[in-house]
C-alpha positions as CSV (number, residue, x, y, z in Angstrom):
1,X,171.9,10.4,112.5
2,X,170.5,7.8,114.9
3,X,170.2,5.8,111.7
4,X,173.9,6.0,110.4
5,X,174.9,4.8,114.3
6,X,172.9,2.1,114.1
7,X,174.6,0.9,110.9
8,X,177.9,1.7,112.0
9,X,177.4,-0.5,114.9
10,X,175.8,-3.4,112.7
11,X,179.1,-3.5,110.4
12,X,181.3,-3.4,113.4
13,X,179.5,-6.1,115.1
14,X,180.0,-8.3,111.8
15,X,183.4,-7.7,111.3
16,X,184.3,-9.2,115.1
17,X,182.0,-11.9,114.7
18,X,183.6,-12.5,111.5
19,X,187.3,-11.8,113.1
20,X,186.1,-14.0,115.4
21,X,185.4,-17.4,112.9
22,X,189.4,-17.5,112.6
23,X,192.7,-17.5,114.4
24,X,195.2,-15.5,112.5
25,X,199.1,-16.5,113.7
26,X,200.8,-13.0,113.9
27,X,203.9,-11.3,114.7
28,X,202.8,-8.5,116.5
29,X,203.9,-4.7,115.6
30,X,207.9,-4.6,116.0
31,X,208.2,-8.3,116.4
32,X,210.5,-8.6,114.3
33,X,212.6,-5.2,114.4
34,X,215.5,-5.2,112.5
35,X,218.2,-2.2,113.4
36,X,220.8,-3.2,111.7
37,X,221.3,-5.8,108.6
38,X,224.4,-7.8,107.4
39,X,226.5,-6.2,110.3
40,X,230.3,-7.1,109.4
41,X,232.5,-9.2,111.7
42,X,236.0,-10.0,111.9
43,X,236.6,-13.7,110.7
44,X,238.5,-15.0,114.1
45,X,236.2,-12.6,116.3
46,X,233.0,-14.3,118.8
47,X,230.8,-11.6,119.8
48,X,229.2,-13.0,123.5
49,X,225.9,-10.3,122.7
50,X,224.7,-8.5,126.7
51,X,221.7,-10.8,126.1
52,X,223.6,-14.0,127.1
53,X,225.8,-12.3,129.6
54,X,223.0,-11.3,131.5
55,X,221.1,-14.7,131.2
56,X,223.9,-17.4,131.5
57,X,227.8,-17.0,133.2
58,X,229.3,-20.1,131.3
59,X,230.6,-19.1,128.0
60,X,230.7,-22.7,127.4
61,X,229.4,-25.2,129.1
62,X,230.9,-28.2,127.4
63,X,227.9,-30.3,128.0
64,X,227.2,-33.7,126.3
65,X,223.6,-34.1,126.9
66,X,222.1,-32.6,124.2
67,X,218.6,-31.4,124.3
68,X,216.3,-31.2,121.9
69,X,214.9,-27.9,121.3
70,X,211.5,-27.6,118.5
71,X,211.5,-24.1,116.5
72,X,207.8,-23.5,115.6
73,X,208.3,-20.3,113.6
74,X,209.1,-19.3,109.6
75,X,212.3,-21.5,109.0
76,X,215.9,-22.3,109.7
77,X,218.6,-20.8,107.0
78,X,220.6,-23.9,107.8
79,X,223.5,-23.2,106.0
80,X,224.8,-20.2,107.5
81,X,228.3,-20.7,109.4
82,X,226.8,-20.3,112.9
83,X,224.4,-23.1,112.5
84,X,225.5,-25.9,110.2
85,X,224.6,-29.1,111.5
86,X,222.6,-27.9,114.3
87,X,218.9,-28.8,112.6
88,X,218.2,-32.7,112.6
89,X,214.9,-32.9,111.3
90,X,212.4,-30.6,110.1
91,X,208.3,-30.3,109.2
92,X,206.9,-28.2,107.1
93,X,203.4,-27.9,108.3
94,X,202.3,-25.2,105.3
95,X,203.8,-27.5,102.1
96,X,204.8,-30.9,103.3
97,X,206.8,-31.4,99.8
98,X,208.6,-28.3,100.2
99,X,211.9,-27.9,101.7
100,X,211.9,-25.0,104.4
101,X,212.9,-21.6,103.7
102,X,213.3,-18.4,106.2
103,X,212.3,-15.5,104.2
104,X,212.2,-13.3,106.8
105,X,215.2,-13.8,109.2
106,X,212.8,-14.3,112.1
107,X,213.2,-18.0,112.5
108,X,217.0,-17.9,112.0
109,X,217.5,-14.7,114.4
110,X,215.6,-17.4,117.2
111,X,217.6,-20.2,116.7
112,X,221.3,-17.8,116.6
113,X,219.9,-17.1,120.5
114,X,219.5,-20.3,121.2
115,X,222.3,-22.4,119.8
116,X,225.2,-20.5,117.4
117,X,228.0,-22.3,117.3
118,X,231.0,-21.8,120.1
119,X,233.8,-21.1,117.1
120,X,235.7,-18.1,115.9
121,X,233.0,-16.1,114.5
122,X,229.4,-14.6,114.5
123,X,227.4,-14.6,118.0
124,X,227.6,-17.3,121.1
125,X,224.2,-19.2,121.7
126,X,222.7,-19.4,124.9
127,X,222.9,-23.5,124.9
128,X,225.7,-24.4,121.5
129,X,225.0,-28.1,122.0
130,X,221.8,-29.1,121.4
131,X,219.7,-30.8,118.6
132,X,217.4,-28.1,116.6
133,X,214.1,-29.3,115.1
134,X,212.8,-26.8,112.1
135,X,209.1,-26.6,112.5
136,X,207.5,-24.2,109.5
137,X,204.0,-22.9,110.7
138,X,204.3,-19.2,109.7
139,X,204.5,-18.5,105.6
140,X,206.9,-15.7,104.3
141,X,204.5,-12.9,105.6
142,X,205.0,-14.3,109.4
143,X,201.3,-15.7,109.2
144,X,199.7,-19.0,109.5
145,X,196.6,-20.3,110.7
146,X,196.0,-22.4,113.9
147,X,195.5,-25.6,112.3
148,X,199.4,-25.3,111.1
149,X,201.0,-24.5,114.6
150,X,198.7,-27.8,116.3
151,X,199.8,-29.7,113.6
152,X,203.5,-28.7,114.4
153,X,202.9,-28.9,118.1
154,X,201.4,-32.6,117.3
155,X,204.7,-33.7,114.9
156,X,206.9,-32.5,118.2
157,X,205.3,-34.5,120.1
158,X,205.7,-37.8,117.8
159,X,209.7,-36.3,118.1
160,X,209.4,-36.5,122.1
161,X,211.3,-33.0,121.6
162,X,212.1,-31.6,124.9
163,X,211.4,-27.6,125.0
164,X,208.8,-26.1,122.1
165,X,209.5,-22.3,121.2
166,X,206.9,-20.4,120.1
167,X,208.2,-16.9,119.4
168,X,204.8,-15.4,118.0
169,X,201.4,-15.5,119.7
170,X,197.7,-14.9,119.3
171,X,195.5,-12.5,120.2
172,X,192.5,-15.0,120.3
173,X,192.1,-18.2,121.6
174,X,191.4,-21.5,120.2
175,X,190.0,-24.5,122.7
176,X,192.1,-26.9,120.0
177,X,195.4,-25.1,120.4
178,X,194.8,-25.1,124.2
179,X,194.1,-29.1,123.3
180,X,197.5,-29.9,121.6
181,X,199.4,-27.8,123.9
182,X,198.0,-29.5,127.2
183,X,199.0,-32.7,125.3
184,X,202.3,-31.5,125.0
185,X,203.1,-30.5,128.6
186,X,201.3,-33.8,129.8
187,X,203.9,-35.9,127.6
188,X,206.8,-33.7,129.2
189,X,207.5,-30.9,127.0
190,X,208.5,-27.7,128.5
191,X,206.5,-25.0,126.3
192,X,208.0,-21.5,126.3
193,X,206.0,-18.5,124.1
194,X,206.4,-15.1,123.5
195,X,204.1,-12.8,126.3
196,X,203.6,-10.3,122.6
197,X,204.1,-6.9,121.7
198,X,201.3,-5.6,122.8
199,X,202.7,-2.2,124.5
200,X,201.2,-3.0,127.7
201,X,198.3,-4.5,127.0
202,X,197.5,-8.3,127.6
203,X,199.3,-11.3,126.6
204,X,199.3,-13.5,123.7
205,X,198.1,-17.0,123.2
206,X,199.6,-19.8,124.1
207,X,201.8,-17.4,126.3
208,X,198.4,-16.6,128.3
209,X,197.9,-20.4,129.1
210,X,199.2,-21.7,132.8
211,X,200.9,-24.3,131.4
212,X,203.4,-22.3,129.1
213,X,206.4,-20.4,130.5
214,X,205.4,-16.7,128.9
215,X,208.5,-14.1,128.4
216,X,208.3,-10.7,128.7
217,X,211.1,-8.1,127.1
218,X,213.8,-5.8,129.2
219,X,216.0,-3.7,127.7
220,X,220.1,-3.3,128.7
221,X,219.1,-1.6,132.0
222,X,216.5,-4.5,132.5
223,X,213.6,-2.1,132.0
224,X,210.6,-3.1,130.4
225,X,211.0,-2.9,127.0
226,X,208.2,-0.7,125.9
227,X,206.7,-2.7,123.7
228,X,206.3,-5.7,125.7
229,X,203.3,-7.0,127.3
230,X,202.0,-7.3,130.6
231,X,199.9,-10.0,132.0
232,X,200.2,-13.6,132.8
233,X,204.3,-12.8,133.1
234,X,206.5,-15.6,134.3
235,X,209.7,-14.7,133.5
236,X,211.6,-11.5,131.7
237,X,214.7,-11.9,129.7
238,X,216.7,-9.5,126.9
239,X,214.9,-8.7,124.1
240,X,216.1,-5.2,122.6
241,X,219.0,-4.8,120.6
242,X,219.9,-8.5,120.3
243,X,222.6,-9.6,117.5
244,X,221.8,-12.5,115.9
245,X,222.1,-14.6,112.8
246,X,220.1,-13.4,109.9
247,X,219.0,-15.4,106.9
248,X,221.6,-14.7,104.4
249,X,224.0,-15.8,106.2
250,X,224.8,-12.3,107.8
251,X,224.0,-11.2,111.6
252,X,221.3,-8.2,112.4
253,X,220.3,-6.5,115.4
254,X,216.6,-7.6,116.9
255,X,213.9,-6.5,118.9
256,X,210.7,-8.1,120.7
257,X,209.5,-10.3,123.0
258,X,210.5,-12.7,119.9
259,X,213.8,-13.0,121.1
260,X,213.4,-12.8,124.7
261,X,211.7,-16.1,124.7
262,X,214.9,-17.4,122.5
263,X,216.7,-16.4,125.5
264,X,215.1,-18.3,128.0
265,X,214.4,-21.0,126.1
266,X,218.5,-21.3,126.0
267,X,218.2,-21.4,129.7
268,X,216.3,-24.3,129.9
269,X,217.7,-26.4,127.5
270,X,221.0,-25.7,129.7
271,X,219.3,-26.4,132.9
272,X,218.0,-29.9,131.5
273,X,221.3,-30.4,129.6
274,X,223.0,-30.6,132.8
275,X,220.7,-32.3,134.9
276,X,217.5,-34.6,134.5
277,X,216.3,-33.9,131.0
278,X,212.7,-35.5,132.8
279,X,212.3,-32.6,134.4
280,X,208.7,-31.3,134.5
281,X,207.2,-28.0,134.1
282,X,206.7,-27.8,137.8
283,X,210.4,-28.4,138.4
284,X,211.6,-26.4,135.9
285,X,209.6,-23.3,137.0
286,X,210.4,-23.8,140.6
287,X,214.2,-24.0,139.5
288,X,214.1,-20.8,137.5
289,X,211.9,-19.0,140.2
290,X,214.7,-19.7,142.7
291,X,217.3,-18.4,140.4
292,X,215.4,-15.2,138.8
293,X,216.7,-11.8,139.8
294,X,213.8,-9.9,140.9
295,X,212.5,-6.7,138.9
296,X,210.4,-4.2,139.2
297,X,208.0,-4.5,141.5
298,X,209.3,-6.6,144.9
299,X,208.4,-10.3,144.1
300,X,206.5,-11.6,141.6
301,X,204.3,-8.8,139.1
302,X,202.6,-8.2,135.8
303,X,205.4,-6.9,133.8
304,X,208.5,-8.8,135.2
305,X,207.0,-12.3,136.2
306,X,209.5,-13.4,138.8
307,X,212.3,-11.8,137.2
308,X,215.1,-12.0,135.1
309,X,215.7,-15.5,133.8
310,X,218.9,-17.3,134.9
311,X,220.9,-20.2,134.1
């Protein structure tokens, strides 16, 4: 018996060691949670979703200064209704000859939060006017090694971009990725990540990291979604039940800390649209800390940061 333990632990200790020799990109469980697909809408109807209410007052801001907001994630369907025109330039990090394609929705659902169109149909973004840049480092299963996301972090940089989102995390870390995303912040780039799905366990990588603004998930009575993590928390912001655009063209409902960062990374882009777009990380924080509404626990804690995000 003593025998059988001892080999049980020897394969276990392999397999983390093994684990260990690589870092796996993942959406974690119910990242990307789909309740409802292809929902209909009316042609001449706007749906303005309870995420953005409860994150932004402005249903339009009308502001000229357009950001310039870097999607790290699966792909952009760029041709649906919401977003035509809103991509400028894009890098695939996995194929560089290949033109990008969202096979999922996940990419597409984060960039409907962040910047549909102010018309007549679909879903409001957080922040319409702004300048999207397409960054493929997940492959159709929502993976992708390391090496993909520092080489998209890298290509943003070379952009000067002004906000990275990073709606995915992971669960080890990597001294290089800690290496591009320092460089990142140091040449002004405000780096927001998703905290992870983790149930209540710890946060995700690059989430974890000081210098990234890490999102946590509340629900429509600003409750901790249950599958969110807690942690190294700066900020909450909706992420259950959020209406988005899908990739064919459609709109579905979402769920995760995927989407909450979508949300405040709409925030920000606002905040810098209308103001200095130099803004630091420093600045920004200490703007958005004076403007969160506080949750949960009084003042800053593990599951709520320091609050609800707010334009």
């Amino acid at each position: 018996m003593n025998k059988v333990k001892k080999i049980l632990i020897i394969i276990l200790t392999v397999l983390v060691l093994c684990s260990s020799l690589f870092y796996f990109v993942f959406y974690s469980e119910s990242t990307l949670s789909k309740t409802k697909s292809n929902i209909p809408y009316k042609k001449e109807e706007q749906s303005v979703t309870w995420g953005r209410k409860a994150v932004i007052e402005d249903r339009f801001t009308g502001i000229q200064n357009k950001i310039k907001v870097a999607i790290l994630d699966n792909g952009i369907y760029k041709e649906h209704e919401d977003l035509k025109g809103k991509v400028v330039k894009e890098f695939n990090t996995i194929n560089l000859n290949n033109p990008i394609i969202d096979e999922t929705g996940h990419g597409t659902a984060i960039a409907g939060i962040i910047a549909a169109e102010n018309n007549n149909l679909g879903i409001l973004g957080v922040m319409p006017n702004i300048q999207l840049y397409d960054v493929k480092v997940l492959d159709k299963q929502g993976k992708g090694d390391v090496d993909h996301l520092i080489k998209g972090i890298r290509w943003c940089i070379e952009q000067r971009v002004n906000i990275l989102n990073i709606s995915f995390g992971l669960q080890s870390e990597s001294p290089e990725l800690k290496k591009a995303i320092d460089e990142a912040v140091d040449s002004g780039i405000i780096v927001v990540a998703a905290a992870g799905n983790t149930y209540g366990l710890g946060v995700d990588y690059p989430a974890k990291y000081e210098n990234v603004i890490s999102i946590s998930s509340v629900n429509k009575e600003f409750k901790r979604a249950s599958s969110s993590a807690k942690g190294k928390i700066d900020f909450a912001a909706p992420g259950v039940d959020i209406l988005s655009t899908n990739q064919v063209g459609g709109y579905s409902t979402y769920s995760g800390t995927s989407f909450a960062t979508a949300f405040a990374t709409g925030v920000i882009a606002a905040l810098l649209a209308e103001g200095d777009n130099t803004l630091n990380l420093d600045q920004i924080k200490k703007i958005l800390i004076e403007r969160s509404i506080d949750l949960g626990s009084t003042g800053y804690d593990n599951e709520f940061g320091y609050g609800l995000i707010q334009k």
